[in-house]
C-alpha positions, 0 to 999 in steps of 0.5 A: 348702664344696662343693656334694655331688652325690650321690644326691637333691643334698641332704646327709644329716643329721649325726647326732651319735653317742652321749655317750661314743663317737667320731665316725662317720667316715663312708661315704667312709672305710668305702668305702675312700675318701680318709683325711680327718681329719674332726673334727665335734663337737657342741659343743651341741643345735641342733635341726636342721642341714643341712650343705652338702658337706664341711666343713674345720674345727671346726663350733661351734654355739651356742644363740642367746640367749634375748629379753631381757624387755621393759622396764617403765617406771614413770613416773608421779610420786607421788600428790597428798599431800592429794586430797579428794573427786571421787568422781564424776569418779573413777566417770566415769573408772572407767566410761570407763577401767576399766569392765566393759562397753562405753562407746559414744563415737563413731558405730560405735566403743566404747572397751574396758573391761576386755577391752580391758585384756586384749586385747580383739577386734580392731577396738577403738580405744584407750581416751582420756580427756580432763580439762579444766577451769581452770588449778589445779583439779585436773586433775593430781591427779585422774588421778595419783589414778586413775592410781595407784589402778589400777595394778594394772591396767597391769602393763606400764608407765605412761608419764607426759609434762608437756608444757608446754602451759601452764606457766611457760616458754611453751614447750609440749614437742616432741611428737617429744621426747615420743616419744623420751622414751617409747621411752628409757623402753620400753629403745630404744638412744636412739643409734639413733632416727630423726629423723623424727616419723612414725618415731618414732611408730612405733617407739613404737607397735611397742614398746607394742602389746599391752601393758596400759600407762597412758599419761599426757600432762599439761598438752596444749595441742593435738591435735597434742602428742598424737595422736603420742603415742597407742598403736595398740593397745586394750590401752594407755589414754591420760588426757589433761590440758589446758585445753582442750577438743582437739575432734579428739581426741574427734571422731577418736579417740572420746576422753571428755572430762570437764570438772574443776569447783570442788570442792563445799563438802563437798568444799573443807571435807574439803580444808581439813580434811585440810591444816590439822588441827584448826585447823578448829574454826569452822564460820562460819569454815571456810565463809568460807574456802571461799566465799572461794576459789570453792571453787577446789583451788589457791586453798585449798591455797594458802590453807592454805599461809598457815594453815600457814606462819602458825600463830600467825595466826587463820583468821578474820584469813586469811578477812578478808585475804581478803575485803579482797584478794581475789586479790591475796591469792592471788599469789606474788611468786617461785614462779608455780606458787603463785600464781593469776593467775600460773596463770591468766595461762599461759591467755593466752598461746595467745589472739589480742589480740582474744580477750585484750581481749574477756575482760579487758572480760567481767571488768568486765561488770555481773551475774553472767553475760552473753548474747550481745547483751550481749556483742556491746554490750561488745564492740563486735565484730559477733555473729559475732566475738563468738561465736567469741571466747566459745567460744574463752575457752570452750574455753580452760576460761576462761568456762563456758557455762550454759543459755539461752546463758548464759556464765559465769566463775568469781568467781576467773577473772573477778576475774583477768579484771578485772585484765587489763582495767587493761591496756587504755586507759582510753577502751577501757574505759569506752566498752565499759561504757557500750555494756553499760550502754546495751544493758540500759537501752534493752531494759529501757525497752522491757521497761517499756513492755510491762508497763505501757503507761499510765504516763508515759513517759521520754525516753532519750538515744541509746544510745553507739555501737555498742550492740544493745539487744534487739528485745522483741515482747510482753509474755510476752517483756519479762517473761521478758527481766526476770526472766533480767536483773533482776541485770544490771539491778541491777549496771549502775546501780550501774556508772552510778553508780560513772562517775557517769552520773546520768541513766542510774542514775534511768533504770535504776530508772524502768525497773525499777519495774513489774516489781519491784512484779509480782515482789514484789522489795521489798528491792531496789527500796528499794536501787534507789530509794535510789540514784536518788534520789542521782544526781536531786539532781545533775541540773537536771530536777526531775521526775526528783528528783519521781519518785525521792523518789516512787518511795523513798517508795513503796519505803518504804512497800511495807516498812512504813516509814511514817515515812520513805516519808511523809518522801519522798512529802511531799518529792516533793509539795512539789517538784511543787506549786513546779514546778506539775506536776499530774500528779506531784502526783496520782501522789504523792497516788496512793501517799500514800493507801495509806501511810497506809491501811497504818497504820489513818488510812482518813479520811486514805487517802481524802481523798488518793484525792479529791484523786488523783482530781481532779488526774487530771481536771484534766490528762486522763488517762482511765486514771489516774482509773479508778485513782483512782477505785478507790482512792476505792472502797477506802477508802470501803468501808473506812470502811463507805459500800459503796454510794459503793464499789461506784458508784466501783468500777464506774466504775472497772472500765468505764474501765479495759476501755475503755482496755485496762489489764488491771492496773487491771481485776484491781485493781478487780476485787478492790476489788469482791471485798472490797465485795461479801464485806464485804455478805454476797453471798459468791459475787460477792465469789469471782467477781470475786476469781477473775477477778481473780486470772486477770488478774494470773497472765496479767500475771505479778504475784506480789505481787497473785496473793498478795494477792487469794489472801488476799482469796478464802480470806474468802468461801470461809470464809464459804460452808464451803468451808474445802477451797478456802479452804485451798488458796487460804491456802496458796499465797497463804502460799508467795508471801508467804514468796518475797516476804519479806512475813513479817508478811503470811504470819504472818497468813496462817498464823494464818487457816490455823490458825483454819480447823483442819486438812484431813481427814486432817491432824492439825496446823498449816500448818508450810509 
């Protein structure tokens, strides 16, 4: 082409002549100019076109083509063919992902709800929701379940990557394999992607910014798989998996994390129900089966896949294999992802060997759950490793942490945990055990101590190396400590017994005794007793056989078990009277007397106070004869000598207050309190029962507060004021029922009955 240089410098439009008409051959040719052949033609509407001088040749101007429309990848596999319930984590997913209004998150940000979807204002951030939990609860199945339930909400596309983070490989998927996937999906020429991570990203971004597109990314291991796989754009959501917790997704990208549970039990028999039909028609059966799986989903669906594949086989045969196999019923030998250790065991493989070894010892722990203290005692690492290796299994959704600082696991995990732990050497293994153990006997002693600082003391050997036992200031603490570890002190002398530390398993129950007579915890002291008294036949100090044969007798007869408490405490006398121990002799004939007091002998109920009494003068112990002297008082005033009654009783309260034993004054107090009732001077009997009562609710002795309530309601009666007997009926009534004192609380009911009902009621105290 030439450049023209006429007139302005710029060339004039062609102007293409009318459909039908030959071409214009232009000024030159009409001025009489050079004959050139010029052949123009249109051969289509370009809009605008500047040609540049004069031009040799066919000009052919052609339409360019039109965008071809974006790919729309539909990635997502199919929905879980059975899903049951979550309907509230569906809602929380509802409200983050897909709500009408604004979700805050992070300081200054929201994440967008359906705006967003539609474009939302400028400034958004990219919805994220995170699914946590353990291996096999779900996770996946709930967001394909949303995922698929809101389709129609990503017209766009939805992306979908497994990415390995835990899985049978071991291998968690590149995240820039990750990202070449999605832009192969979005129709990029994969020939031609760049290398380079960053680039890729990108790339990626470009291509989904703007669209309404799901982006799911399951089974992440870390922050790093995902954050390149993050859209730039608040049109895109983005659901995440993973076991764990990926605290820089929330903390720089405003993600909502949502912990994934075990199913409820309405939820586990709607799932079970849906697998297995009408083969559900045991009720007893059907929640054996959920209990059974923890409630855990792979667990009952593979358990259903037993049903199913066995049909012959009955539920109840599947439930007691089961109970007899425990997880081992649950494993596959072929196919790791049906099988729950195999599942679980992906878990692992991110830990460090401290961290594996502290979870495979958290599996053999006695109680249900575990603290700090007592973790740092197992562990035998310093508090602060300790910490850290617990909230590492934490946000490896392998331990839960609950109130109080209390860590947990579910009973499937901790059963895999216990597994894991036949891995560590046998020596390893026991000397954690008996740091725990130790930790829980050393505080609890301490504990007993506190409660009840007159009773005669036990000597501990040194707790094992490397054991913390808690510091315990004051009473209030020592009975707070008891009340959160009474099962962990339970499951450790059963653990004592199984390694057959002997001495520790009376230990335990000694320290034990007090507080469970003040909480009224009847059934498992008798369990407790029963034990000890096992493990002191196989030891040479006879006062530990003296004190448990004792202490089952007095367990005995807290139950009503006269004939097999009398057989112990005869036992525990003979063996104190062979041994010339006068004290455990009086100890004995202590409880004697109220055994046979409960079953009507009151003559006999004395003359073993008399005897208490005297042993108690004989080796100076000041406190303890104040507490026979009551006894004395008791049944004196049983047998209708009130005025012997009240002198002893009165003794008896002198004494205690001069030796500051808080338990015998309300004791006496009472004793007053049923002298004075039973001679008519009914506002005495009310005064002393009242303070009675305010001593042992500042002792925290359950079982007492119930029984003196029953004593006040008499004289309350007595005076006509029915309202306050009433009130003082009924909660002495609540407490014997919390105490499996069944007989007591129907005579309590009964004495509610006789009263008649309140103004206002019409009928009895159903409770």
């Amino acid at each position: 082409m030439h450049q023209s240089t006429t007139g302005s410098g710029r060339c004039p439009p062609v102007v293409p002549a009318a459909p039908g008409q030959p071409d214009d051959p232009g000024p030159a040719v009409r001025d009489g100019g050079p004959q050139v052949e010029v052949r123009n033609a249109v051969s289509g509407d370009a809009g605008s076109v500047v040609q540049v001088g004069v031009v040799h040749g066919d000009v052919h101007l052609h339409a360019p083509s039109p965008p071809s429309a974006p790919v729309v990848p539909r990635q997502l596999p199919a929905a879980p063919g059975v899903f049951a319930g979550r309907v509230v984590e569906l809602a929380a997913l509802d409200r983050v992902l897909g709500g009408d209004s604004d979700v805050p998150v992070a300081a200054g940000r929201s994440v967008a709800g359906k705006s967003a979807a539609a474009g939302g204002p400028a400034g958004r951030s990219v919805v994220i929701s995170a699914i946590g939990g353990a291996g096999g609860i779900g996770k996946t199945c709930l967001a394909l379940t949303w995922a698929h339930r809101n389709l129609d909400r990503f017209p766009d596309g939805q992306l979908f990557v497994d990415l390995h983070g835990f899985s049978p490989t071991g291998q968690p998927t590149d995240p820039a394999d990750a990202v070449r996937g999605f832009l192969t999906a979005l129709g990029a020429d994969p020939d031609g992607l760049p290398a380079d991570l960053d680039a890729l990203a990108g790339s990626y971004r470009g291509l989904v910014a703007g669209r309404r597109v799901l982006v799911v990314l399951d089974n992440a291991a870390t922050a790093d798989q995902v954050v390149p796989l993050l859209p730039g754009t608040p049109t895109c959501t983005v659901l995440v998996t993973g076991r764990t917790t990926l605290p820089s997704l929330i903390d720089r990208y405003g993600a909502r994390h949502l912990h994934l549970d075990v199913l409820t039990p309405a939820e586990a028999r709607t799932l079970l129900a849906a697998r297995l039909g009408g083969r559900l028609t045991d009720d007893t059966v059907t929640d054996d089966l959920v209990e059974l799986c923890g409630r855990h989903p792979l667990a009952l669906a593979i358990t259903a896949r037993h049903a199913a594949t066995h049909p012959r086989v009955p539920l109840a045969e599947l439930a007691a294999e089961l109970r007899d196999l425990g997880l081992e019923a649950l494993d596959h030998d072929t196919d790791p992802a049906a099988s729950l250790p195999a599942v679980l065991s992906w878990s692992l493989r991110r830990l460090t060997d401290e961290q594996r070894r502290v979870f495979a010892l958290l599996g053999t722990a006695p109680g249900p759950d575990i603290d700090l203290p007592a973790a740092t005692s197992l562990t035998g690492l310093p508090p602060a490793r300790t910490r850290k290796a617990l909230h590492t299994l934490e946000d490896a959704s392998l331990l839960d942490r609950r109130p109080h600082g209390r860590y947990a696991m579910h009973d499937l995990v901790r059963a895999y945990a216990a597994t894991t732990a036949h891995d560590l050497p046998e020596p390893v293994r026991r000397a954690a055990l008996d740091r725990v153990v130790d930790h829980y006997l050393h505080t609890s002693h301490t504990a007993e101590h506190l409660l009840q600082p007159h009773r005669p003391p036990i000597r501990l050997a040194p707790p094992a190396p490397g054991t913390d036992p808690e510091p315990l200031p004051d009473h209030a603490a020592a009975l707070t400590w008891l009340d959160t570890h009474h099962p962990h002190l339970l499951a450790a002398q059963r653990t004592a017994a199984a390694h057959h530390r002997h001495q520790t398993v009376w230990h335990l129950a000694w320290t034990l005794y007090t507080f469970q007579r003040r909480r009224g915890h009847r059934h498992d002291a008798l369990a407790v007793w029963r034990t000890a008294v096992e493990a002191a036949e196989r030891l040479p100090d006879p006062v530990a056989r003296i004190r448990s044969h004792r202490l089952l007798g007095d367990a005995h007869a807290d139950l009503g078990q006269h004939e097999r408490a009398i057989g112990h405490l005869h036992r525990a006398l003979e063996l104190a009277e062979h041994h010339h121990d006068p004290l455990e002799q009086a100890l004995t004939h202590h409880i004697l007397a109220p055994v046979w007091g409960r079953s009507g002998d009151d003559r006999r109920a004395l003359e073993h106070s008399r005897r208490a009494l005297e042993c108690y003068r004989a080796v100076g112990r000041p406190a303890w004869v104040a507490s026979a002297l009551n006894l004395v008082g008791w049944y004196a005033a049983r047998l209708g000598d009130h005025d012997t009654a009240r002198d002893h009783c009165r003794a008896a309260l002198a004494l205690h207050r001069r030796h500051r034993y808080p338990e015998g004054e309300a004791a006496t107090l009472d004793s007053l309190g049923y002298v004075e009732h039973l001679t008519g001077h009914h506002r005495r009997a009310v005064d002393h029962y009242r303070r009675a009562l305010a001593l042992y609710r500042t002792l925290g002795n359950a079982a007492e507060t119930a029984t003196t309530l029953d004593n006040l309601g008499h004289p309350l009666a007595a005076l006509g004021r029915p309202d306050r007997a009433r009130a003082a009926w009924r909660e002495a009534l609540e407490l014997l029922r919390q105490q499996g004192r069944d007989a007591e609380a129907e005579r309590v009911r009964r004495q509610l009955d006789d009263l008649g009902p309140a103004p206002g009621e019409d009928g009895r105290d159903d409770g």
